[in-house]
N, C-alpha and C positions, 0 to 999 in steps of 0.2 A: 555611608554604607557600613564603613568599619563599627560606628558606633551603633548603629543596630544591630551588629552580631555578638560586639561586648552585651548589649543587653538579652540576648535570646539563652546567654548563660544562667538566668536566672530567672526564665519562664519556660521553654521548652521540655517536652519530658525528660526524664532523667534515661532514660533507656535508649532512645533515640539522642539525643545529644552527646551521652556519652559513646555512642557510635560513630556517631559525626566527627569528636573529637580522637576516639584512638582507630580510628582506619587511616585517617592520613597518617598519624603518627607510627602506627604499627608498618606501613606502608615504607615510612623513612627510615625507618629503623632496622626494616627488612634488605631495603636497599643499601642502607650505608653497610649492614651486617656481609649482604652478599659480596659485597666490595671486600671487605677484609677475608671473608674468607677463599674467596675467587684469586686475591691476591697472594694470599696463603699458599696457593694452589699453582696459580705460575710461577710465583719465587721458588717454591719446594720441585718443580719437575723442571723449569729452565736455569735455575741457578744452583739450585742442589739444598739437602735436608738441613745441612747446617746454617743457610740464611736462613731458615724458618727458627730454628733457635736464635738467630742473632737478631732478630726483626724481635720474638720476644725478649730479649732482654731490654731492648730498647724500649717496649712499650709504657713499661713504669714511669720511665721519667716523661715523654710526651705526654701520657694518661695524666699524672701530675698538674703538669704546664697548663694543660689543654681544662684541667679540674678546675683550676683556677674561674675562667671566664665563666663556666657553666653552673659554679658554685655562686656567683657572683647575679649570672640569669636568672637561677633557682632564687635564690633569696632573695631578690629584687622584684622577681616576677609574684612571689607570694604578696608582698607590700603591692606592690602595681595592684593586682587583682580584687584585694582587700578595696584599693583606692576608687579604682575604678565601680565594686559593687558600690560603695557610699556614695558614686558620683562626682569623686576631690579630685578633679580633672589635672589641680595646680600640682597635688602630692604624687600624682602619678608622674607627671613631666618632671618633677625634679627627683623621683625614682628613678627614672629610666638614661636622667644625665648621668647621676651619678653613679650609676652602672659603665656606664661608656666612663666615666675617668678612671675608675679604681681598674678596671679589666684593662686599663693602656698602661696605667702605674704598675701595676702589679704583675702583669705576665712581662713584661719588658725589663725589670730588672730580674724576676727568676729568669728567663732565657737566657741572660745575658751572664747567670751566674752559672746555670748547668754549661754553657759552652767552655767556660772558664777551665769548669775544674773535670770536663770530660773525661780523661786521664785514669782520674780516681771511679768517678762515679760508675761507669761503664762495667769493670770487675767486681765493682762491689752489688751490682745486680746478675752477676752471674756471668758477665761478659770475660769470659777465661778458655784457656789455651787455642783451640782452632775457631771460637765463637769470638773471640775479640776484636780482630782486623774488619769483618764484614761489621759487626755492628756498629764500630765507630764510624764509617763510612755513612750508613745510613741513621748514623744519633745525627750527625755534624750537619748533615743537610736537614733532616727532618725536624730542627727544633728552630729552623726559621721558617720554617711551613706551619709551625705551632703559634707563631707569632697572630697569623691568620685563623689558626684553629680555634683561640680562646674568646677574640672577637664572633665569630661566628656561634660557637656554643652558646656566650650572653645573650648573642640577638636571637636565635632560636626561641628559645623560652620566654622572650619577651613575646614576639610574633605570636606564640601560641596563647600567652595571656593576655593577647588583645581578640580572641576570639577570630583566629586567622591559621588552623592547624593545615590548613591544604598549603600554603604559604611558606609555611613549615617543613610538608613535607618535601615540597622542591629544594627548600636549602637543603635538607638533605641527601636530597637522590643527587644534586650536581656534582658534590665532589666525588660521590659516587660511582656515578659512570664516567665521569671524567677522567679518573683513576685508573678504570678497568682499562678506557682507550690507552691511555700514554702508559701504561704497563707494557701493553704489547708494542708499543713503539720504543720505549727507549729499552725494556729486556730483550725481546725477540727479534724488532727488527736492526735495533742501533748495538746491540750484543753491551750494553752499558753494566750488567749487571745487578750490583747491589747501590750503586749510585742512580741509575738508570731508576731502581725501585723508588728510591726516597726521594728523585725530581718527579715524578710522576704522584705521586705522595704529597709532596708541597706543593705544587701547580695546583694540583683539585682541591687545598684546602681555600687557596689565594682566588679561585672560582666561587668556592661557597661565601665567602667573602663579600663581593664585588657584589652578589646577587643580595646579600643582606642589605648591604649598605642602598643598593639601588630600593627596596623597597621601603626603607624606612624615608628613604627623598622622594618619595613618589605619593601619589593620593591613596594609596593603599592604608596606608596607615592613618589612624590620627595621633600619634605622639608626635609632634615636633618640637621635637628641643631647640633651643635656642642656647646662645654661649652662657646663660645665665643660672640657666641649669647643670652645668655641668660644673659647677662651684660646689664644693663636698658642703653638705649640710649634713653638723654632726648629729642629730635625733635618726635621720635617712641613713645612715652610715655605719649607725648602730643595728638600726633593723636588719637591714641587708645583713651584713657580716654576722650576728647571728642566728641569723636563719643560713646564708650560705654556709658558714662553719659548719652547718650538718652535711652536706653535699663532698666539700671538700676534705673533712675527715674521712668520710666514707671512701673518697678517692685515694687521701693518702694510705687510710690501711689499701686499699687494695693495690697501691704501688710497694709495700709494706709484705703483703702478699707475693707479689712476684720474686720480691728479691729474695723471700726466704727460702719460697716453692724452687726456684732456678737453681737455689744452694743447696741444697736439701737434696733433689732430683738430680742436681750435676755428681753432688757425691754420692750418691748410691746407682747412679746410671751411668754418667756421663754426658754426652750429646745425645744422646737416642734417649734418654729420659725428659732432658729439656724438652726436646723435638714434641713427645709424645704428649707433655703438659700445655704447648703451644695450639698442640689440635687441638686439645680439648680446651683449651682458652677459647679458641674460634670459634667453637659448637658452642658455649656458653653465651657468648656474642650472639650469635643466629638463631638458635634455635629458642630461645625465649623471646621473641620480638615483638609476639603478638603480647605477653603481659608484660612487656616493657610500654607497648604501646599505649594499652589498656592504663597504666599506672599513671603516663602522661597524659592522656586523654582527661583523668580523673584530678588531676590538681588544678586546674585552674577552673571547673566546674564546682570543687569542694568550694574553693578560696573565694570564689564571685559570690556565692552564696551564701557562706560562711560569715563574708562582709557587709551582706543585704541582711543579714540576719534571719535567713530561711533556713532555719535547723532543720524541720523537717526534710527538703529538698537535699541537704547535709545528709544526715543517715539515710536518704535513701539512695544516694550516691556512692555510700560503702556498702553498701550489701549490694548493688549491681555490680558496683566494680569487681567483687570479689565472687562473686555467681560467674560473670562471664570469664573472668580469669580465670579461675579454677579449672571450668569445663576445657578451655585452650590448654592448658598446662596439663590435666589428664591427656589429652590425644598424643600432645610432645612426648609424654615421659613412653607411651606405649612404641611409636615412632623409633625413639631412638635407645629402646629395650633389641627391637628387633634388628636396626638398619646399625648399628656398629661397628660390625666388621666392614663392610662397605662403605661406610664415610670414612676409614680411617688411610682404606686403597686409592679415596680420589686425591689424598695429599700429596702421597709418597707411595713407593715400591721398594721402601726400608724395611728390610724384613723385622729387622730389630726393634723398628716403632712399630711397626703390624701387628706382630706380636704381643705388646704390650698394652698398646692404647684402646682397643675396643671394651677390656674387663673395667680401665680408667673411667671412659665414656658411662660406661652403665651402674658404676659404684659414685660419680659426680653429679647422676641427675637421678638417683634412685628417690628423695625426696621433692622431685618436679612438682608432683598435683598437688603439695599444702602450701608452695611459697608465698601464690596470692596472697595471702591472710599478712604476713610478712612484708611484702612488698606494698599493698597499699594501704596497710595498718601505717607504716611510719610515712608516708607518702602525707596519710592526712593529717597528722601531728606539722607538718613543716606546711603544709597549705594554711593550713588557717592560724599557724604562726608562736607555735609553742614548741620553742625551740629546745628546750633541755631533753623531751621525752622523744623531741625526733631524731637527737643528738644520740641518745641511749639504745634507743632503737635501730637506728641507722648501722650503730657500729657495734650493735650486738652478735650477728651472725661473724663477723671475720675477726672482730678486735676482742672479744671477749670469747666465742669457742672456738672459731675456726683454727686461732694460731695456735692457742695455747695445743690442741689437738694435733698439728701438726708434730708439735717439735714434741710433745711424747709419746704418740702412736709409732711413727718408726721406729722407735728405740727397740719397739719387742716384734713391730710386722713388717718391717723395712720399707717399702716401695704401695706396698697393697695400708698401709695406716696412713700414707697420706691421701689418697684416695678414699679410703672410707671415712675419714675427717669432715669431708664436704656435706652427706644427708646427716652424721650424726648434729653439725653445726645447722643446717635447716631446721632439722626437728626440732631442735633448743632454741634456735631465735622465734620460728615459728610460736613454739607457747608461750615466750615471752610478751612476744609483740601480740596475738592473741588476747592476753589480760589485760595486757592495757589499753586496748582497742576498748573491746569489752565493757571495761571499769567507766571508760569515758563517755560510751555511747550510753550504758545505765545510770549515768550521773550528768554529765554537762547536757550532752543533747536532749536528752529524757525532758531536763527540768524549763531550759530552753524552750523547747517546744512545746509545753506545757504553760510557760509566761508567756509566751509568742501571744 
């Protein structure tokens, strides 16, 4: 059964299929987002505004840890899917091992080196004067609940490049509501606090977990690895790693990001500036979920095809993906033009973040309706496995304008230059990744489709 749905990747319509594939995912992504922000929301009214600061500073380094595995999914899953469209049943099995060795290698000694040097890392992401004691509490627990999180990110993305996105979206929704329940058991009712947060926290990732593992031993699947596969084969090893290297650049700027933003924000605000970059961390998390979904939905439909050599079915998978994005991402940007003030009152009753965070909100998603172009312009660079321009693209928006904007906009606008930072860096990566979308659909697929 599974292998008939690998193959409906590369004969169903392109409009319909890519439906099929980002409503689960937009669905998961929905759910894991309400999780976080849901959790945002009990931590900041049961434990108080300064654990929502401390929960973000800590998010860089699990975002990190957690980049790992899902860096490791992404790039493994682009090769799987390639494999899979050619049929190379062998290349995919020993894809999919060596994703499971390198994601136990690899997140197991970072974990075990962020634990080390806690100490240090924690202040150098912002973790200072009343934000430091809560966060280390919840870094110390939450980064063996990463242990589970970077496994589960790999298997995700395999799952969905087996042509299995409902599959998908349960691993997501579990640790999801999982979370939500033992929130209120170890904050509300066991009074655990900021410990309480991050068991509740790690239990739901060690959930999503167990549910992967169970599917990949079950008839659900056809990947069955064998111990033979998980033997590094350096040509597999290669691929992966640079196609993930685009994923995990992209994660580390934006652990990269937080630390500067936390710095940046702690000295021109203090706590109530963190607090205030934290919502709107969360709103960024949730309220694009549908073209996060759309963007996953859309790689492994690029990659299957891409592989089969149906160029045509190729562009017409980016002009959908970007049609129906766009349309999502207009209603979001209108949504949350108007509802600002009010999302910022379900957090907190901080008059001092109230104050501040709604103009935040509406200067951080003032560029929402062009992202698509952005988001699945480098999306399809890393599907079909050309990795320098997804590399480029990837880390356009944050490592090439976003930062450099930060640190010289405040210098003359204070608090209102790092917030206007965020559409001017849309609008720049946007035309970047635009031309070279562009260039390649007028050149590669054009000519492609034309020898096809």
């Amino acid at each position: 059964m599974s292998e008939t749905k690998m193959t409906a990747l590369g004969t169903q319509p392109i409009g319909s299929l890519l439906i099929k594939q980002a409503v689960p995912a937009s669905i998961g992504i929905l759910v894991m987002s309400l999780n976080i922000l849901v959790d945002t929301i009990f931590v900041g009214n049961w434990i108080g505004s300064v654990a929502i600061a401390a929960i973000n500073v800590v998010l860089p380094v699990s975002f990190f840890v957690a980049a790992l595995g899902m860096s490791i999914g992404i790039g493994g899953s682009s090769v799987l899917s390639r494999a899979l469209g050619k049929q190379d049943m062998p290349k995919a099995l020993h894809t999919f091992g060596n994703q499971i060795t390198l994601t136990f290698v690899l997140i197991t000694v970072l974990v075990a080196v962020c634990l080390f040097f806690a100490d240090n890392i924690i202040p150098s992401f912002g973790g200072r004067g009343m934000i430091f004691e809560p966060a280390k509490i919840y870094y110390t627990v939450l980064l063996w609940g990463v242990l589970f999180l970077g496994f589960s990110m790999m298997g995700n993305t395999v799952i969905r490049a087996e042509g299995q996105p409902k599959f998908a979206m349960f691993a997501m929704m579990i640790p999801s509501v999982s979370n939500l329940v033992l929130d209120i058991v170890f904050i509300k009712f066991l009074n655990l606090g900021m410990l309480g947060a991050a068991l509740a926290t790690t239990a739901s990732y060690f959930l999503c977990f167990a549910f992967i593992f169970w599917f990949f031993m079950s008839k659900n699947s056809a990947l069955k690895v064998k111990w033979g596969h998980l033997k590094l084969k350096l040509n597999i090893v290669k691929e992966i790693t640079s196609l993930g290297f685009v994923t995990l650049s992209r994660q580390a700027i934006v652990s990269i990001t937080y630390l500067l933003m936390n710095t940046i924000l702690f000295n021109l605000g203090g706590e109530d500036s963190v607090t205030a970059y934290a919502i709107v961390g969360r709103m960024l998390m949730f309220a694009l979920f549908p073209i996060f979904g759309i963007t996953q939905g859309f790689l492994p439909i690029a990659a299957y095809n891409y592989g089969a050599q149906q160029y045509d079915r190729v562009k017409e998978s980016i002009y959908t993906a970007i049609k129906y994005a766009s349309a999502l991402a207009s209603i979001i940007f209108i949504a949350l033009m108007i509802f600002s003030e009010a999302i910022t009152k379900m957090f907190t009753d901080n008059q001092a973040v109230v104050a501040q965070t709604p103009n935040a909100i509406r200067w951080v998603f003032a560029a929402t309706p062009i992202i698509a172009i952005q988001l699945i312009g480098a999306a399809y660079f890393q599907a079909v496995g050309k990795a320098t321009p997804a590399l480029l693209l990837t880390l356009s928006r944050q490592g090439f304008f976003f930062i450099p904007l930060i640190l010289i906009l405040p210098v003359f606008m204070g608090a209102n230059g790092v917030w206007l930072a965020f559409p001017i860096s849309d609008v720049l990566a946007t035309i970047l990744t635009g031309w070279f979308l562009y260039r390649e659909v007028q050149s590669r697929l054009k000519s492609s489709t034309a020898n096809n």
